[in-house]
N, C-alpha and C positions, 0 to 999 in steps of 0.2 A: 477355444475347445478345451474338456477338462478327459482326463485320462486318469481312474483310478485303479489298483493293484490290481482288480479282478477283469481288466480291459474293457471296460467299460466306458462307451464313449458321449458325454452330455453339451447338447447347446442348445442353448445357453447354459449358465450356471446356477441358473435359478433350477434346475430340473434337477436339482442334486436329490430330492427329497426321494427318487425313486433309485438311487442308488443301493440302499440295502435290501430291496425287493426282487431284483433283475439276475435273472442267470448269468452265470460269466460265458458260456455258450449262447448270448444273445450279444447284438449290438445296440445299444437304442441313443439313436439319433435324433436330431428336431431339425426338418428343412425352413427354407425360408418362410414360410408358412407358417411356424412351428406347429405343427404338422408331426405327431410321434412316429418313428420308423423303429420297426426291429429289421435286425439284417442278421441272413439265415446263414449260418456256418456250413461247410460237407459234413455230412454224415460220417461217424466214428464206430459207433455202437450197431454194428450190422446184425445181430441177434439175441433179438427183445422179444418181450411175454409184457402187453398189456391187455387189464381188464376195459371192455365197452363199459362207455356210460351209460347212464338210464335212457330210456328211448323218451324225445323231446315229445312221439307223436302220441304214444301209449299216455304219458303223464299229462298232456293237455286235457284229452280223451277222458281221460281219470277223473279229473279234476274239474271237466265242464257235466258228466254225469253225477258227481256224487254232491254237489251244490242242488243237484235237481232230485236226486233219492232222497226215501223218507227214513230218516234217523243218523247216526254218525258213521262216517267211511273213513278208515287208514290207509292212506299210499303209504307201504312201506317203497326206501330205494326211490324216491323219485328224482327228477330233474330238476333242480330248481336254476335255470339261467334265465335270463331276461323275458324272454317270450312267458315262462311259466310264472314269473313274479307279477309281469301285467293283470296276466288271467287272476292270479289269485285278490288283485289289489282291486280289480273290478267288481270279480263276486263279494267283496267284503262290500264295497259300494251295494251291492245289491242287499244288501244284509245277511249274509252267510257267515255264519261262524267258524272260524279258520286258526288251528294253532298248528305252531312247528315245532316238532321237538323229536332231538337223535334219528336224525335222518329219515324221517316222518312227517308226513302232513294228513294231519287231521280235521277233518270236514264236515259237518254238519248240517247236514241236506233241509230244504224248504219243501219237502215233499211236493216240489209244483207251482209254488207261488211264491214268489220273489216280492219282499216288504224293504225295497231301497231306503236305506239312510241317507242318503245322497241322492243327486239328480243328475252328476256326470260321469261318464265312465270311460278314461283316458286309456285304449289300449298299446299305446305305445308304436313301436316297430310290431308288432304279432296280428299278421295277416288270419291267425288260427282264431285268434280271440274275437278279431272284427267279426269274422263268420260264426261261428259260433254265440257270440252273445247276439247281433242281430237280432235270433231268431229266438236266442234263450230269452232274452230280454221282455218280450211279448209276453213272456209271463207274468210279469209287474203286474204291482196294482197299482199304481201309477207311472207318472212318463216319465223315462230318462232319456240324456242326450248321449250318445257315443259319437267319440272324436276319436283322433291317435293322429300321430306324427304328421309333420311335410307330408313322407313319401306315402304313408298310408291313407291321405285325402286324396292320390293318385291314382291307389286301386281301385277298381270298381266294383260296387256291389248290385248293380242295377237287377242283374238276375235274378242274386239273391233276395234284393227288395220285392223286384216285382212276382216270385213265387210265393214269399209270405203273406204279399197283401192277397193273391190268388186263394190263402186260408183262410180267410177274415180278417188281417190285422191291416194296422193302420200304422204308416211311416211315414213320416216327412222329409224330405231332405231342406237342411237349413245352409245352404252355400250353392252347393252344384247338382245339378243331376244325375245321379248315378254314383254319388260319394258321398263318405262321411266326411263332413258331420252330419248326422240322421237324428232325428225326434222319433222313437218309440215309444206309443203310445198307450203300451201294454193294455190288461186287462185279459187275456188269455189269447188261446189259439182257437179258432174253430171246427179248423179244418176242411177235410174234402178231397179233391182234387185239384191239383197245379202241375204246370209245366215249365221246364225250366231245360237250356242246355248247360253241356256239363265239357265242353270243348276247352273252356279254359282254364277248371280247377275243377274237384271232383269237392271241394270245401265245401260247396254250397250244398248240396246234398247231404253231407256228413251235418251240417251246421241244422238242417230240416228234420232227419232221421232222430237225431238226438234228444231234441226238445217234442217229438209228434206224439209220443206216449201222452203226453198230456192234454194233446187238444182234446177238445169235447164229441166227435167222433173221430171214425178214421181218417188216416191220410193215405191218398196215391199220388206219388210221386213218378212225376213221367221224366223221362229224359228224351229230346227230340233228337238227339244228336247223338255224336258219341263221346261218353265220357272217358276222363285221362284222369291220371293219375288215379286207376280203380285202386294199388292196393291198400291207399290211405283208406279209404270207403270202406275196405275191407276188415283195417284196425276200427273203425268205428261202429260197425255192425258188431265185431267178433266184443269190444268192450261193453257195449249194450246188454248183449247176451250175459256178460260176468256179472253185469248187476240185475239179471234178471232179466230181461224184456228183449224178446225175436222180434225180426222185422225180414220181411220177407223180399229177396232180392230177384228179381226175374231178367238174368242174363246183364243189368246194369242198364237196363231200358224200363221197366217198372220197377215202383221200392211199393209196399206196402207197410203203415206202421197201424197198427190197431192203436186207438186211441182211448182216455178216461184211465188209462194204467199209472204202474208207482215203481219207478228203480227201488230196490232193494237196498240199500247200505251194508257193504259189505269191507272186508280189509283186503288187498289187494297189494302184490307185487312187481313192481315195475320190471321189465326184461330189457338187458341189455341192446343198444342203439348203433344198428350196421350204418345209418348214414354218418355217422360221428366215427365208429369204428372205417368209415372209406379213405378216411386220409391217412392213416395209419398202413392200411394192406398197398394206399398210391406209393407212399413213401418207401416201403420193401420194395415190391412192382419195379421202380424208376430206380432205385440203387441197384439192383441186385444184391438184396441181403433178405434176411428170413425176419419172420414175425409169428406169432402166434397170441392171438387176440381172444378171452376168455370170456364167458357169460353170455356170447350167443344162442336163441335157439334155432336150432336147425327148422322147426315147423313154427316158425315165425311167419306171421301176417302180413309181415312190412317186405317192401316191394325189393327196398334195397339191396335185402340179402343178395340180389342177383352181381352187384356189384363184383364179387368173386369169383362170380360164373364169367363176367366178362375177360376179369386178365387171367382163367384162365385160357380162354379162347385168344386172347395175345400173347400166350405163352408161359405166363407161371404156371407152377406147381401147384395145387392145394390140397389139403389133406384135412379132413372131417375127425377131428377127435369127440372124446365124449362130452366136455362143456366147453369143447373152442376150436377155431378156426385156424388153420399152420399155413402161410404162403411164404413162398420161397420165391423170389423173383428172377426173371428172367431177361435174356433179347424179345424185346416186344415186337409185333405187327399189328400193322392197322388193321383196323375192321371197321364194317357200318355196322350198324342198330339203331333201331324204332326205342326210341325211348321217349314216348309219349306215356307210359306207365311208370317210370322211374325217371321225372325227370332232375331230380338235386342230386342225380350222378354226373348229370353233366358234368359240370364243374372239375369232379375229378378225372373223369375218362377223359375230357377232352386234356387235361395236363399228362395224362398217361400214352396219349397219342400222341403227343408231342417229343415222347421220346422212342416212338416207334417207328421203324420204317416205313413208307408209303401216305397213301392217303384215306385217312378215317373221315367218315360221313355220321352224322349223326340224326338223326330225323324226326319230326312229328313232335317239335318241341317250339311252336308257336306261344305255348301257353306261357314259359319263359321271360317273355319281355313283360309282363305281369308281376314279377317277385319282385324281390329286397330292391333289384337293380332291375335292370334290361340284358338280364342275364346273358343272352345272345353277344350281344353287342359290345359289353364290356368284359366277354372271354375271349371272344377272336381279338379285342386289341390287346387285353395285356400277355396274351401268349404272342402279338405280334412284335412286343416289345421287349419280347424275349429269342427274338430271332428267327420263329415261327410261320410258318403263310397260314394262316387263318381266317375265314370268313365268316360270315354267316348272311344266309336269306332271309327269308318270313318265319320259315318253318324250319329250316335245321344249319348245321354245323357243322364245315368241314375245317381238317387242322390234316394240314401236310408234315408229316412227321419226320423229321432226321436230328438224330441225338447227339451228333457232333455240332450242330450247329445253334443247340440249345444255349443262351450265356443267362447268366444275370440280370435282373433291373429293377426298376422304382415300382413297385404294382400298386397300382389304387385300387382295393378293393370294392369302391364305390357304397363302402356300407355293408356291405352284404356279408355275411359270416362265411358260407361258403367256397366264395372265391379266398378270402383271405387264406383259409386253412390249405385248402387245392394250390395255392400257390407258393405257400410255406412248406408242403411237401415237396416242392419242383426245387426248391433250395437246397434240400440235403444233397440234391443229388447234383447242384452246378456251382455250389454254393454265390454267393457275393449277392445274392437275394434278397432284397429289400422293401417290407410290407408297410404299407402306409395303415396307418389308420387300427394298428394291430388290436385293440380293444372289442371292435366289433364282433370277435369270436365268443363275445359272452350271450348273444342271442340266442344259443344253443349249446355252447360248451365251454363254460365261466372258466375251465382250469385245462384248455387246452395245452396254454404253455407250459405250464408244469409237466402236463404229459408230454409233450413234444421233446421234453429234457431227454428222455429216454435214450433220443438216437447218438447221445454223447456219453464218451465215458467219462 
């Protein structure tokens, strides 16, 4: 074991090279594994003022419409972390012209027709990109193949396939049915009418609505079911509109998109991101210490904003200023909530229940076992490994709450960015908190740690 000035603890010795990197309010460890660990200190700095990052869902949005608009689009403020680097490494595959510059991404739309340089399109971890290019894809003039990670052969897109081919296009699957990797065989959309349910991502809808201005007549889109997660649907509707083009939404059971039309290229600014901004207001919440989090808007699209509504219904304070959000935290209580519209609050609420009294129920979040992880299943354990009673069924998630009884542990994030952060919040507040795998936070928020310095003086 090596031990340097700044307490900083490395094993083996080969792992020096990230010593000059590493906060001294971190620990970073290597288990037998070697396996990188940070281990989370208590909490010092009880009252902090950060800004939200760029919103991950707004800049995906941004950046899968302005590849499809006719002429050049600026995101100004965008997100660039892992999911958003996929997306853009794809559409350059696809032949789109892409530069970065001063906090800028500038993009060069195909008005509609995609002339690929390439014939593979690696999306990585980003569930957002597999959905979305799917269906963008079909606009080639010729076939590409989309792949992406282990766990992204895991997701399925059979819905989504089988709603596209319902428009005239043609998809292969080259491995399993109902996964990528898929042969898209481009040559446009036709459109029409399809049916699809929307019970276990509202993506797939979002991933249709986006590319149907260009099929060659209209499209209607039926949903048999009921869809989740509407307010993502919601940001991709209201983005469409920025670049020009309505789609007509009938209670979330018919979409209408007129077809033969052309996004607009336009320059655009990214608004600050309440799911990234949620571990920040968890982390106040579970100390009891204040926060006030800047460059939200209050008439925001994104579903998450509710996240604030929730702890204040467990007992914080929160206060609406003019560009930000002030919680003051408090003694929590549990509550239930239907969080089949927001469900990547899980992750935090259920660590906020955990230091509530009673017992919190969460519900109508089947779709879950579908993400990064098996979301369900690897929050009731590592909150069980925290001392917690934690379950979960098919469809939701209870966590019996008592905050004396909360300690420390090893948490495997299983990959998943969200859990990592949700549980790196539960550290300021018991410290001796230790995250495996702590990298994974760049699939949404590349400079998490940095910010997370915050809570130290």
């Amino acid at each position: 074991m090596v031990k340097n000035k700044r307490n900083i603890v490395v094993v083996p010795t080969t792992a020096k090279q990230f010593l000059n990197c590493v906060s001294p309010y971190f620990t970073l460890v290597f288990n037998t594994n070697h396996i990188l660990m940070k281990t989370i200190k208590k909490i010092e700095n009880r009252d902090v003022e950060i800004t939200a990052p760029p919103s991950k869902a707004h800049t995906l949005r941004a950046m899968a419409i302005a590849a499809l608009a006719d002429g050049q689009t600026v995101i100004n403020r965008p997100l660039l972390a892992e999911d958003q680097r996929n997306m853009l490494a794809c559409l350059k595959q696809l032949g789109i012209s892409i530069k970065l510059k001063d906090n800028q991404v500038i993009i060069n739309g195909c008005g509609g027709k995609f002339e690929p340089t390439g014939t593979n399109l690696n999306v990585g971890e980003s569930g957002v990109t597999m959905n979305f290019l799917t269906a963008a894809a079909c606009l080639s003039n010729k076939p590409v193949i989309l792949t992406g990670s282990p766990r992204i052969q895991e997701r399925p897109v059979d819905q989504l396939v089988s709603e596209i081919r319902q428009l005239g296009c043609k998809i292969d699957y080259l491995k399993n049915d109902g996964f990528v990797p898929i042969k898209i065989h481009g040559g446009g959309i036709k459109g029409g009418q399809a049916k699809m349910k929307g019970s276990k991502t509202s993506q797939y809808f979002s991933a249709l609505v986006i590319s149907a201005p260009y099929a060659q007549k209209d499209c209607l889109l039926e949903c048999i079911d009921e869809m989740t997660e509407r307010p993502y649907f919601d940001i991709s509707l209201q983005m469409m509109s920025d670049f020009g083009i309505d789609a007509v939404n009938k209670n979330y059971k018919e979409i209408i998109v007129g077809g033969g039309k052309k996004y607009s290229a336009r320059e655009i600014t990214i608004e600050g991101d309440y799911s990234s901004a949620s571990f920040f207001f968890l982390a106040a919440a579970i100390c009891r210490s204040k926060i006030t989090v800047t460059g939200l808007y209050q008439n925001s699209k994104q579903g998450d904003k509710a996240f604030v509504d929730l702890l204040r219904k467990m007992g914080c304070k929160i206060d609406y200023l003019e560009d930000s959000i002030r919680l003051n935290g408090a003694e929590l209580a549990a509550i239930e909530q239907d969080m089949s519209n927001i469900p990547d609050l899980v992750p935090p609420i259920a660590v906020a229940a955990a230091f509530a009294k009673g017992k919190s129920k969460f519900t109508n979040i089947g779709h879950l076992r579908f993400k990064e992880c098996d979301r369900l299943a690897v929050v009731a354990g590592e909150l069980n490994k925290m001392g917690v009673n934690a379950f979960c069924d098919e469809d939701s998630l209870t966590v019996e709450g008592d905050p004396d009884m909360v300690k420390g542990a090893i948490i495997d994030p299983h990959n998943d960015h969200r859990i990592a952060m949700s549980f790196a919040a539960a550290g300021l507040a018991i410290g001796n908190q230790q995250i495996e795998n702590e990298k994974c936070v760049g699939k949404s928020f590349p400079d998490f740690w940095e910010r997370f310095e915050i809570f130290y003086k």
